[in-house]
C-alpha positions as CSV (number, residue, x, y, z in Angstrom):
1,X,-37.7,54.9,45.1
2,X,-38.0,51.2,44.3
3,X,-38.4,51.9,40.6
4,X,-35.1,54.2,40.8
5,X,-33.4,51.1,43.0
6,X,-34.8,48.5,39.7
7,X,-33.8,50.9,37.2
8,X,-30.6,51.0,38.5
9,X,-29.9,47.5,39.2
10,X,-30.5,46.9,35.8
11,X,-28.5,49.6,34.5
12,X,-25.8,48.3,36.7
13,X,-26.4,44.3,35.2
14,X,-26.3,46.4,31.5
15,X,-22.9,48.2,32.1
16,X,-21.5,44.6,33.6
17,X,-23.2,42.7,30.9
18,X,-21.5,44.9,28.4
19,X,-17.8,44.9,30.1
20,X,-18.2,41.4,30.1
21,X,-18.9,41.1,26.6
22,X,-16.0,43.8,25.8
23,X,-13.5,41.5,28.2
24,X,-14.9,38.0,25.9
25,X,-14.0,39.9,22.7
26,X,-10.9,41.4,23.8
27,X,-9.7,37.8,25.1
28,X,-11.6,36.2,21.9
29,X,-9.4,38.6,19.5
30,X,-6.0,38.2,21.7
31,X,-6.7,34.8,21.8
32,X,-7.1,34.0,17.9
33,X,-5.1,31.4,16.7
34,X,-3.6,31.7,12.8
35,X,-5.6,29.7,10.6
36,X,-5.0,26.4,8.9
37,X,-6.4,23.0,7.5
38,X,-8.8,21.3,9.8
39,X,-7.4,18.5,11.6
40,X,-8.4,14.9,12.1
41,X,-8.2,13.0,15.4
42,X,-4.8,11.7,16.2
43,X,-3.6,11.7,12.6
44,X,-4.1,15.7,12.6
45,X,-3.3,16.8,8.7
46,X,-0.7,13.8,8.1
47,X,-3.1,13.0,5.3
48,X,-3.5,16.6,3.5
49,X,0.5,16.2,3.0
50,X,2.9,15.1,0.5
51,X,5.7,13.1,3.5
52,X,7.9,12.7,0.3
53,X,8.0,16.7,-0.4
54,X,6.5,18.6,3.1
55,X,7.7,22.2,1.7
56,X,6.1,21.6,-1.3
57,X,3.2,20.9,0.9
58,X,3.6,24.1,3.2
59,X,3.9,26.2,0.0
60,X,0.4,25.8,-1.1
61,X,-1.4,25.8,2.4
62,X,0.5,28.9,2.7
63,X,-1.0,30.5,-0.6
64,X,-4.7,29.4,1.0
65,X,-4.3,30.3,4.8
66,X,-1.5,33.1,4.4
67,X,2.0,33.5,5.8
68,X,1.1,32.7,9.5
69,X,-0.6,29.5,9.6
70,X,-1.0,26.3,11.7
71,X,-1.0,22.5,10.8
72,X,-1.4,19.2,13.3
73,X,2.1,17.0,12.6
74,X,-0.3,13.8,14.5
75,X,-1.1,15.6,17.6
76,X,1.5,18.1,17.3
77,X,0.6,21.4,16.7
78,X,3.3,23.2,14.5
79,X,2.3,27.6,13.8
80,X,4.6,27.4,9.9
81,X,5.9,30.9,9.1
82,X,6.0,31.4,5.0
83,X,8.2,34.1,3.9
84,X,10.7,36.6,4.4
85,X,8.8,39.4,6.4
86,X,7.2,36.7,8.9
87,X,10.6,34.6,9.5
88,X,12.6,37.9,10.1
89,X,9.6,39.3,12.1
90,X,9.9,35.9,14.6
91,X,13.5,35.6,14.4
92,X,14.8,38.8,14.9
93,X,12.5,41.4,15.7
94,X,10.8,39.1,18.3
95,X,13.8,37.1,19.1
96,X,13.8,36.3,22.6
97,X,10.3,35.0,21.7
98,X,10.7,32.6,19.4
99,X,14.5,31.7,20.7
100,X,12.6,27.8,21.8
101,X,13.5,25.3,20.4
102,X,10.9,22.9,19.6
103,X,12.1,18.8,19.6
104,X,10.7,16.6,16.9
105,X,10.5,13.1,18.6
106,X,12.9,11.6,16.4
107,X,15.3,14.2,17.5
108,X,14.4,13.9,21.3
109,X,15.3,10.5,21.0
110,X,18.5,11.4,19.6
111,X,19.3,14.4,22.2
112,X,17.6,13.6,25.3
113,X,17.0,17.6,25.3
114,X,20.0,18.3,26.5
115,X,23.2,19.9,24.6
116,X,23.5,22.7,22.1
117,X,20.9,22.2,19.9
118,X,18.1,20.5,21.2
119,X,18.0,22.0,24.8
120,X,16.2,25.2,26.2
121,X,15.8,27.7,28.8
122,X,18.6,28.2,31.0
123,X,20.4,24.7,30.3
124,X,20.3,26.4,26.4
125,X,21.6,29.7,27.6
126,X,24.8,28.3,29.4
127,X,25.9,25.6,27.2
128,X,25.7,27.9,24.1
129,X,27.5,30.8,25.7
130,X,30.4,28.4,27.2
131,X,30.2,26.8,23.6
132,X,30.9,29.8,21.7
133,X,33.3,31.1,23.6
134,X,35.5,27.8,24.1
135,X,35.4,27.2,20.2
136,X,36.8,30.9,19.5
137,X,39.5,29.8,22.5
138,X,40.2,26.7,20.1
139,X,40.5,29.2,17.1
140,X,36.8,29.1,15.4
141,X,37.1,31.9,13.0
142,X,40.6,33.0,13.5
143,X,44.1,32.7,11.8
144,X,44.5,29.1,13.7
145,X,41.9,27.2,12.2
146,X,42.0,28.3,8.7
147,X,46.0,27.4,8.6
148,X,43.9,23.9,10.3
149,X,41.6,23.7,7.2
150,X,44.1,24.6,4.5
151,X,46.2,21.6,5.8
152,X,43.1,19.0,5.9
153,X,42.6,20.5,2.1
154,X,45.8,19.5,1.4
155,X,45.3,16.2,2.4
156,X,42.0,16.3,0.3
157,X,43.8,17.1,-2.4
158,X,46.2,14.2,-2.2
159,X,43.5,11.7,-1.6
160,X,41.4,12.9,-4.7
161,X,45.0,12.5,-6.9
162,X,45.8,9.3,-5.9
163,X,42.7,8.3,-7.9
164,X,44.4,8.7,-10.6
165,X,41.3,10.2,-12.4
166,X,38.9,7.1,-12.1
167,X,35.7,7.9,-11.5
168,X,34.4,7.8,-8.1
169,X,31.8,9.2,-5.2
170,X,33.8,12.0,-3.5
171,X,31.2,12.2,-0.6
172,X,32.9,10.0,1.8
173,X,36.3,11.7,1.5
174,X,34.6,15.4,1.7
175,X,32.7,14.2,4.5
176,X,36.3,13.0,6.2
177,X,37.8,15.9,6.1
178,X,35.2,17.9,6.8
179,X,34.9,16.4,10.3
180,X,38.2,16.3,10.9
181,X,38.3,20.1,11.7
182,X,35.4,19.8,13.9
183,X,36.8,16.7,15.2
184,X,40.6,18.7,15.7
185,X,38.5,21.4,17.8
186,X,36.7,18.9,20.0
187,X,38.8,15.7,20.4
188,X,42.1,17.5,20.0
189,X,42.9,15.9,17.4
190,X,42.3,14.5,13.6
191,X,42.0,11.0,12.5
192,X,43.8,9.2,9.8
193,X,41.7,8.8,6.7
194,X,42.1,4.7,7.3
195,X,41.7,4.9,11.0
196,X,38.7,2.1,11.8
197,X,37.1,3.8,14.3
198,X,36.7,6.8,12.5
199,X,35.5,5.2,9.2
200,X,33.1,3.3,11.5
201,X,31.4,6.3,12.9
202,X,31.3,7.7,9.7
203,X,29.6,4.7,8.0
204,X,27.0,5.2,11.0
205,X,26.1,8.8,9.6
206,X,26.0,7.8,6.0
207,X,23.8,5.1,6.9
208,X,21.6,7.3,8.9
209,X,21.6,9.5,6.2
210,X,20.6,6.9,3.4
211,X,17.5,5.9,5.7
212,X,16.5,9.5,5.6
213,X,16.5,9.6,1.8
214,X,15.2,6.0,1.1
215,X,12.2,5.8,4.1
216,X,11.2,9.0,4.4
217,X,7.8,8.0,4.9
218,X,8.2,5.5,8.1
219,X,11.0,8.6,9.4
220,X,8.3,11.1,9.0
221,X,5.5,9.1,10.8
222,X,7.6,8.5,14.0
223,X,8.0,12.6,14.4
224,X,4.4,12.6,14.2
225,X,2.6,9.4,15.3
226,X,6.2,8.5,18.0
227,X,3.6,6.5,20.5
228,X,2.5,3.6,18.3
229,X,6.4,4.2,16.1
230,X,8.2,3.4,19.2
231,X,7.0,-0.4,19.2
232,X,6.9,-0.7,15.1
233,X,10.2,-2.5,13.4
234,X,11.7,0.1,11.0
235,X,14.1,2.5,9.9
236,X,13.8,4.8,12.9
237,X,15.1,2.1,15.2
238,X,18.2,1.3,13.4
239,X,18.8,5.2,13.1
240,X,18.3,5.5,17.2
241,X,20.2,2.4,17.2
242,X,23.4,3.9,15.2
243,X,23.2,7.4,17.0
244,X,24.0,5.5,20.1
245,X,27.1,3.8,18.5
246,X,28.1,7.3,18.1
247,X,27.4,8.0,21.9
248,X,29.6,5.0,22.8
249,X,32.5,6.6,20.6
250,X,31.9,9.9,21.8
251,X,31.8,8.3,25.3
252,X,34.9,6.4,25.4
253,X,36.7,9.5,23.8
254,X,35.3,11.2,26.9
255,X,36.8,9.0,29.6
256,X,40.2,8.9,27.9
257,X,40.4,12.3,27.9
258,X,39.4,12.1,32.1
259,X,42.1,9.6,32.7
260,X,44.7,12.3,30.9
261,X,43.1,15.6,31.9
262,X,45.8,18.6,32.6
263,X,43.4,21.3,34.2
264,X,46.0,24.1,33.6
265,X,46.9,23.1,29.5
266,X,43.2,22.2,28.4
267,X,44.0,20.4,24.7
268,X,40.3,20.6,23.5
269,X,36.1,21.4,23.6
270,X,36.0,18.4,25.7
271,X,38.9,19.2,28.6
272,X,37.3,22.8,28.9
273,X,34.1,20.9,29.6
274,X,35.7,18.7,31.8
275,X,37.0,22.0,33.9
276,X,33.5,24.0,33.8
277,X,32.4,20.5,35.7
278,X,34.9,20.8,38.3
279,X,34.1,24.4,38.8
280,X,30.6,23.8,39.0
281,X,30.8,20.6,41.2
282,X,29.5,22.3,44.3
283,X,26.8,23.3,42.2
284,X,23.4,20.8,42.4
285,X,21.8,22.6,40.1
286,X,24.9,22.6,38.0
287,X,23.8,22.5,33.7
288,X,27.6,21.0,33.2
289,X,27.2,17.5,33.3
290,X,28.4,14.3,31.8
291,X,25.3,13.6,29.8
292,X,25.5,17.9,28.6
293,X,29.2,17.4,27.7
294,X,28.3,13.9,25.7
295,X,24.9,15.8,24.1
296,X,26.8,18.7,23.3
297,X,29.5,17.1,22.0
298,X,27.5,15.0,19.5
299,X,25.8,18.0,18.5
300,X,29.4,19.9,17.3
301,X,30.6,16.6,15.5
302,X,27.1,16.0,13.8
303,X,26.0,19.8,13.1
304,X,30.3,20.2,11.9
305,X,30.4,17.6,10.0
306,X,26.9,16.8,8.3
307,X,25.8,20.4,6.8
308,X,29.2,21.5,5.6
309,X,30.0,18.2,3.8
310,X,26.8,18.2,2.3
311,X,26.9,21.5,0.9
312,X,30.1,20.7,-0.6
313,X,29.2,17.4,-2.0
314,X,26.3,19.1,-3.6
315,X,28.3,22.1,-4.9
316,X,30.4,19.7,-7.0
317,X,27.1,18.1,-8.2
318,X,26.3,21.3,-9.2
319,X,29.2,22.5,-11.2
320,X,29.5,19.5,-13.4
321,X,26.3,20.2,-14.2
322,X,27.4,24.0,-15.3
323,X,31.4,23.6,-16.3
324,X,31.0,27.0,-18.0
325,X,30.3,28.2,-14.5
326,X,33.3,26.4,-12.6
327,X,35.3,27.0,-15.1
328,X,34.6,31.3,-14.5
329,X,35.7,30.4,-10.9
330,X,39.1,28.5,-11.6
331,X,39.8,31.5,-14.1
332,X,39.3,33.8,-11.0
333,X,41.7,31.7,-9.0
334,X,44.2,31.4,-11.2
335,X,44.0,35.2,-11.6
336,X,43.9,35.9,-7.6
337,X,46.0,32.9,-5.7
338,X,47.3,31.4,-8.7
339,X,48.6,27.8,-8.3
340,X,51.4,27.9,-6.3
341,X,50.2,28.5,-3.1
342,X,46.9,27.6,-0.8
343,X,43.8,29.5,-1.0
344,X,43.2,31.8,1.9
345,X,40.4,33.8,3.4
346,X,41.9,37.1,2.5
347,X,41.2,36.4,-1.3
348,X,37.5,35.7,-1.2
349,X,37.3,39.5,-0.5
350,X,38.8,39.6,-4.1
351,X,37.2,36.8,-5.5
352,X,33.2,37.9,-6.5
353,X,32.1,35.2,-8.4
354,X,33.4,32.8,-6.8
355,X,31.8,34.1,-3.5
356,X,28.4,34.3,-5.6
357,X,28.6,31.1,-6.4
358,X,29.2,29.6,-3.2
359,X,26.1,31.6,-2.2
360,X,23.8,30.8,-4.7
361,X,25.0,27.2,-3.6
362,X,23.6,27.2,-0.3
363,X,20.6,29.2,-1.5
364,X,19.5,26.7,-3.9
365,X,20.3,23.8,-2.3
366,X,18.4,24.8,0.6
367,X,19.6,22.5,2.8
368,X,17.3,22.9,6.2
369,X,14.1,23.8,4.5
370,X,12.2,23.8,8.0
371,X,14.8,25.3,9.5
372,X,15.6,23.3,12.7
373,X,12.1,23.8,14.5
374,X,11.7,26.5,17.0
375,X,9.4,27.0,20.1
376,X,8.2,30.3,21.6
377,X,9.0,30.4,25.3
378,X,5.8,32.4,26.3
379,X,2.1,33.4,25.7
380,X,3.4,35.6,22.3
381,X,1.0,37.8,20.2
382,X,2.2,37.8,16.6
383,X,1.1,39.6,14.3
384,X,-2.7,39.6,14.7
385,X,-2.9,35.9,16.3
386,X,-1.6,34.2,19.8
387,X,0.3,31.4,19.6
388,X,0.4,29.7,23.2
389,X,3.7,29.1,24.8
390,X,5.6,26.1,23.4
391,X,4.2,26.3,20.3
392,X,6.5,24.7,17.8
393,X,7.4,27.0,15.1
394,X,8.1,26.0,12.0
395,X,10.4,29.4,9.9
396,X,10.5,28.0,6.7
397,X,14.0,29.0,5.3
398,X,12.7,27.8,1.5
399,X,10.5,30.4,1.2
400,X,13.2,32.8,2.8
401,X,16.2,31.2,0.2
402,X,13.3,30.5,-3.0
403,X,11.7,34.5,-2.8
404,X,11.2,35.1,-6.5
405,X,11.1,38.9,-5.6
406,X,14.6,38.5,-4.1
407,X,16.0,35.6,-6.5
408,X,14.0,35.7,-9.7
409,X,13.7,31.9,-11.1
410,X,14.6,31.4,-7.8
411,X,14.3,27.1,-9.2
412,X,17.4,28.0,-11.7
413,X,20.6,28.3,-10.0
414,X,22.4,31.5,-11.1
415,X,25.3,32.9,-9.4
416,X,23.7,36.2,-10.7
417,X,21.7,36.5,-7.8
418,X,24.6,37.7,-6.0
419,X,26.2,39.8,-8.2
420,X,25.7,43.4,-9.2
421,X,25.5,44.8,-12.8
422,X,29.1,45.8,-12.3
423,X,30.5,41.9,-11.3
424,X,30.9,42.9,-7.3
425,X,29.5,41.0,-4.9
426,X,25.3,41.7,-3.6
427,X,24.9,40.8,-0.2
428,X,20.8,40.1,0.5
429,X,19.7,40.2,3.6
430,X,17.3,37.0,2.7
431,X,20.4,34.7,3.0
432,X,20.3,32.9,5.8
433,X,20.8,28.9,5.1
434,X,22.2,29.3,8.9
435,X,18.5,30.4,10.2
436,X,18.7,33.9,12.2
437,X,18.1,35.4,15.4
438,X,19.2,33.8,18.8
439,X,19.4,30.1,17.6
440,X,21.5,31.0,14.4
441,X,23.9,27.7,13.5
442,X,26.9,28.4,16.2
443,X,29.6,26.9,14.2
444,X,28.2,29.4,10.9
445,X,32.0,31.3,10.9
446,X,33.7,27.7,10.3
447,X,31.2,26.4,8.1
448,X,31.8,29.8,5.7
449,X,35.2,29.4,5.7
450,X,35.7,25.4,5.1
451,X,33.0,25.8,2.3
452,X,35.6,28.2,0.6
453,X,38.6,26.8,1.4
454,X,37.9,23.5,0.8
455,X,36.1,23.8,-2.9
456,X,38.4,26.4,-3.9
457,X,41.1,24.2,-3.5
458,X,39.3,21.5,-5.4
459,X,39.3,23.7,-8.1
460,X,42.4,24.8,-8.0
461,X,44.0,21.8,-8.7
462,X,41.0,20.0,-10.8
463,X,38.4,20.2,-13.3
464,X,35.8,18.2,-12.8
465,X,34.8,15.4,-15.4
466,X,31.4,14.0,-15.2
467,X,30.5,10.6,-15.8
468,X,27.0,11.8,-17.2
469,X,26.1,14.2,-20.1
470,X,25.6,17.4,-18.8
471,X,21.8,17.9,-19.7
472,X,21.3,14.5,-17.6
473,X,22.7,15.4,-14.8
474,X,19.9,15.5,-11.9
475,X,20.8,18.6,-9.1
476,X,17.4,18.4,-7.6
477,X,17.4,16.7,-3.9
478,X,16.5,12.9,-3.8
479,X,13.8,13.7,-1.5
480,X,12.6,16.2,0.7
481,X,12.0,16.1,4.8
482,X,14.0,17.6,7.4
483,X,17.1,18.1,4.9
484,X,17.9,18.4,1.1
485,X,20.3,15.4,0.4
486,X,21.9,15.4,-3.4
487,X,21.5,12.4,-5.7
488,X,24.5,9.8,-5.8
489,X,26.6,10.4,-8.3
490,X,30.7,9.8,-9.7
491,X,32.7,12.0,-11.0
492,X,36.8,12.3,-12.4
493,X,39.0,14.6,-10.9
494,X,41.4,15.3,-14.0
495,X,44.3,17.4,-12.6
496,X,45.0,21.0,-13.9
């Protein structure tokens, strides 16, 4: 009897001995983490990348570590998703997932982690819903604000003829109109093209913008060394610095519209706001408050202003570089709208090249290579790794928009990649300069159709001169961080 009682104690301390070893590998598997370089204190892999060209960087851990793969930004640790498959996977097969948003430093300084963009969880989930809908109230994406966008082109069109053909840098007055139909949506109103406020605040974002391009290095190291940044003299301050100029604007905008408020004829983004808050004002938990309606608002006038004007001022870099190509598109519009009256959304549907090449625009100049970082919300198995909640996630859009399988010579811009053999249009379902899933850009319906109101308008009425030799002109980004920005350059606007 006492042998049977040992023999089956230790059977018993075999069976648990071999659950528990089951259990450890079951947890050790569920709990693998994607690979990735090995990281040094504090620093993390700062040093194994180029801060001048990160993607670049990305690109070739990916070809070592594969398409799911982690990297230490400092202390930071980012999972980087490299390719189609894995960034649709995340972003819309595992949506609600990955729907985080994960804050670089820089950018929590900026946003406070409140708003549209920045925020998450539930202060996310109600300021994006009472977003969308109050912009498609104010006409986003309907018959309203493209008769709103054909008029601001009109004005653009007059601007660039008053200069008589000189040469000049068209970037401050695309970026002017460009945020004048944001700014129409939100304020209520636009500003005069000499109004010095409005010229202020956009000095303030050009200048932000050059700091980007020119100290990229000192930019990058506050995302991932903020700590010891935060006390250092630099770029980064005077970029805080000029985002809070663009609070106060936004802020005295704010309590003008307060002292003139009309609950029952709301004029704007910023009066519905202003009613949600009443609503809500019995509500301590409320999400609607003064800082969320400031946050959010700087969000709509940065994210409708900054990305569209951009891809426009690039687009024109672009097709001075290739006349033989803009000139194909101001054949098409002189064949569909003609000159005698504005372009309007209903062409594009007849206008296939043109269309490609606005697309093969925004896929080339890949203007959000990181994609604006996201988070997952939970414990989340992907794939065959876990990646703890509030991972940052970084889905690389490049190597969505640069797939050689998708685009071949995906480095050559070729309005081909969105046409059939036939000349009609090829949709691809790896376009997506507006990310995907749950945190796709909000304002992507206005920025399609500004992008082709605004540069078929251009067109319309002018060919573009260069100041430079074709073969000399540069398209390729000054630099490249968080966003592509296009080399400086002049051009004439001689009129048809």
């Amino acid at each position: 009897m006492e042998l049977l009682g040992t023999t089956t104690v230790f059977l018993l301390v075999c069976i648990s001995c071999m659950l528990l070893f089951a259990t450890w590998r079951s947890m050790s598997q569920n709990q693998k983490l994607p690979p990735g370089p090995t990281a040094i204190p504090i620093v993390g892999n700062i040093l194994q990348l180029n801060p001048w060209n990160l993607p670049q960087s990305l690109k070739k851990l990916s070809e070592k570590y594969g398409p799911v793969f982690t990297v230490h930004l400092g202390p930071q640790k980012v999972v980087v998703l490299y390719g189609y498959d894995v960034v649709k996977e995340a972003l819309i097969d595992q949506a609600d997932d990955f729907s985080g948003r994960g804050v670089l430093p820089l950018l929590k300084r900026f946003f406070r982690g409140t708003g549209i963009v920045t925020s998450n969880g539930e202060t996310w989930r109600q300021l994006r819903r009472f977003t969308l809908t109050t912009l498609r109230d104010f006409g986003m994406g309907k018959k309203g604000i493209e008769e709103r966008i054909q008029e601001e082109a009109q004005f653009l069109v007059e601007r660039i003829r008053n200069t008589q053909e000189q040469p000049f840098n068209p970037s401050n007055f695309l970026i002017h109109a460009v945020s004048n139909i944001i700014c129409s949506i939100v304020f209520g109103d636009r500003f005069d093209y000499e109004d010095k406020k409005f010229l202020t605040l956009i000095e303030l974002l050009e200048e932000n913008n050059k700091y980007q391009n020119s100290l990229q290095i000192q930019v990058c190291m506050y995302n991932f060394l903020p700590t010891i940044m935060d006390f250092l003299p630099g770029p980064h301050q005077k970029m805080i610095q000029n985002i809070g100029k663009v609070d106060e604007f936004i802020s005295e905008i704010i309590k003008e519209h307060q002292k003139t408020l009309d609950p029952t004829y709301p004029r704007d983004f910023i009066d519905a706001f202003l009613n949600k808050m009443e609503q809500e004002k019995r509500n301590a938990h409320s999400h609607f408050t003064i800082e969320a309606l400031s946050r959010s608002t700087i969000d709509l006038f940065l994210a409708g202003t900054g990305t569209t004007s951009n891809t426009l001022i690039y687009g024109l870099l672009i097709l001075q570089k290739y006349p033989e190509i803009a000139e194909k598109v101001q054949k098409e519009i002189d064949s569909v709208i003609g000159r005698d009256r504005s372009p309007c959304m209903a062409d594009r549907s007849q206008m296939p090249y043109t269309d490609a090449v606005i697309h093969e625009i925004q896929r080339f100049i890949d203007f959000l290579p990181f994609n604006v970082p996201h988070a997952v919300i939970r414990d989340t198995k992907f794939r065959d790794y876990f990646i703890p909640k509030d991972t940052m996630i970084f889905p690389m859009l490049t190597s969505v928009l640069h797939d050689s399988k998708e685009f071949p010579n995906p480095e050559k811009f070729d309005p081909g990649h969105f046409l059939n053999a036939n000349g009609t249009f090829k949709k691809s379902d790896y376009f997506m300069p507006f990310s995907a899933g749950k945190r796709v850009c909000a304002g992507e319906g206005l920025a399609r159709m500004e992008i082709f109101l605004f540069l078929t308008a251009i067109l319309q009425n002018f060919t573009l001169k260069p100041v430079l030799d074709c073969k000399d002109i540069d398209i390729f980004p000054v630099a490249t961080t968080l966003a592509n920005i296009p080399q400086p350059y002049k051009v004439s606007f001689l009129p048809r």
